[in-house]
N, C-alpha and C positions, 0 to 999 in steps of 0.2 A: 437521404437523410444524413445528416453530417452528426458524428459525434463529439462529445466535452467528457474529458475524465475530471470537469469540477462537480464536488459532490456538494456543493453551497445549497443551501434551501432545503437537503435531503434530510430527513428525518426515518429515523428507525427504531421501531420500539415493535417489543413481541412478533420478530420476524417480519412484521412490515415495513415498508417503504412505503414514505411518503413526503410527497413536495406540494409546496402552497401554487405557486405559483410557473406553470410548464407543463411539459410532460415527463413522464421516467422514463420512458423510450428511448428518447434524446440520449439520455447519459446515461444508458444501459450494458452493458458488456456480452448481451444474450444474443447475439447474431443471429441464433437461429428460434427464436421465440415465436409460436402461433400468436398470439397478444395483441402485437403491436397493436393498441387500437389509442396512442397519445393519454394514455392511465395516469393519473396522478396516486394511484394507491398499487401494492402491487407486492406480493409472496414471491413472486419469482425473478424480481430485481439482481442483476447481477452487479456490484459495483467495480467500478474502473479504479486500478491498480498503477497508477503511472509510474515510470521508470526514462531515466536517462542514458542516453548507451557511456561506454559500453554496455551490455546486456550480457553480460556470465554469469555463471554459478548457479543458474537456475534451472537446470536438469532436475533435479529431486527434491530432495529438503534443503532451506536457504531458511532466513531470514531477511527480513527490511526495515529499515531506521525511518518514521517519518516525524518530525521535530511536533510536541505538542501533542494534546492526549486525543484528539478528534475525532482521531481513528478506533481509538477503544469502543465510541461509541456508535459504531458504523459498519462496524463487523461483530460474530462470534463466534469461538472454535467452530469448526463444521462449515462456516461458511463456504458459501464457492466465489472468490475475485478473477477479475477478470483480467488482465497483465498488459500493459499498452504501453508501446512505444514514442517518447514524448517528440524525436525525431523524426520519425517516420507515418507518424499520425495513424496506427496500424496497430490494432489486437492482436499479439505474438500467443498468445496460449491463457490458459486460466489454470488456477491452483486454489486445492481446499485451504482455511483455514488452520493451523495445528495448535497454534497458541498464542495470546499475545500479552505483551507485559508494558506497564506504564510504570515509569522513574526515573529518576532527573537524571540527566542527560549522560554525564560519569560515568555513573552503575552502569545503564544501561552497556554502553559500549565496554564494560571490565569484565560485565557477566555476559554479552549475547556477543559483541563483537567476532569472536573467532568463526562465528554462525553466519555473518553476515555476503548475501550472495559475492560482494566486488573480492572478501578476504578469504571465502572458503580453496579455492587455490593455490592460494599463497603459503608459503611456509615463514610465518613473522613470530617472533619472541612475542608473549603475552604483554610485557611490561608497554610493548611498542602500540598495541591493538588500540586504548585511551586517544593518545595523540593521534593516529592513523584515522579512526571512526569521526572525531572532531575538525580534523583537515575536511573529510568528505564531505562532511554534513553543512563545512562553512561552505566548501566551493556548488553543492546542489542548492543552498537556500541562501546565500549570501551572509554575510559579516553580521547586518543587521538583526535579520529573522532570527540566525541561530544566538545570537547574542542577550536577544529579547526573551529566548526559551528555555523554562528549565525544565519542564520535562520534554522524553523522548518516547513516542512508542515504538515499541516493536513487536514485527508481527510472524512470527512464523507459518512460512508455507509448504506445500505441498504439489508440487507443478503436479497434475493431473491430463492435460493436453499440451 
């Protein structure tokens, strides 16, 4: 069974998942679920978390920048994501939930940026973090996407495996 970390058609509301048209299996992040039985409805949905390498900072607590409020409605603290390798096509680990924030694009990177897994390493002047998080975000989504976006969510994690 091949996986897709797109969560299109996913729907979540009161801890369920659900999709019109497929299965949640498909695009599940729960490798090791009794289930598998091609569910369209599902409490135990794990959602796919993709990432571009490099892959650092993600030992403990991180954050991630994904353009657009999507994601707000796809997770909620506590959640458990699943962490996927958009190179390698491979589930590297999973991480709870800890908190996440929606607002335009600026803010976000003024107030979470120092948090974010690529900068947690680094030792960068704060004034520099704005310009530094907006580079990244054009080169992972393109000139266009980020251009067309004004907000940003962010979501902090909790690597757990």
């Amino acid at each position: 069974m091949s996986k897709t970390h797109s969560m299109r058609g996913i729907k979540y509301k009161d801890s369920v998942y659900t999709i019109n048209n497929g299965s949640l299996c498909d695009r599940c992040g729960a490798n090791d679920c009794p289930i598998h039985d091609d569910t369209n409805k599902c409490n135990s949905f794990i959602p796919i978390l993709p990432f571009k390498e490099p892959i650092v900072g993600m030992e403990t607590m991180f954050n991630t920048f994904r353009l657009g409020g999507a994601w707000m409605n796809r997770v909620d603290v506590g959640s458990v994501v699943a962490l996927y390798n958009t190179r390698t096509k491979e589930l590297f680990g999973r991480a709870t939930v800890e908190g996440i924030s929606v607002n335009i694009t600026e803010e976000q990177s003024l107030l979470h940026g120092q948090y974010n897994h690529n900068l947690l390493e680094q030792d960068i002047p704060q004034y520099e973090i704005v310009e530094l998080m907006n580079k990244r975000l054009k080169k992972a989504y393109g000139n266009m996407i980020f251009n067309n976006s004004s907000k940003t969510t962010v979501i902090y994690l909790k690597r757990i495996i």
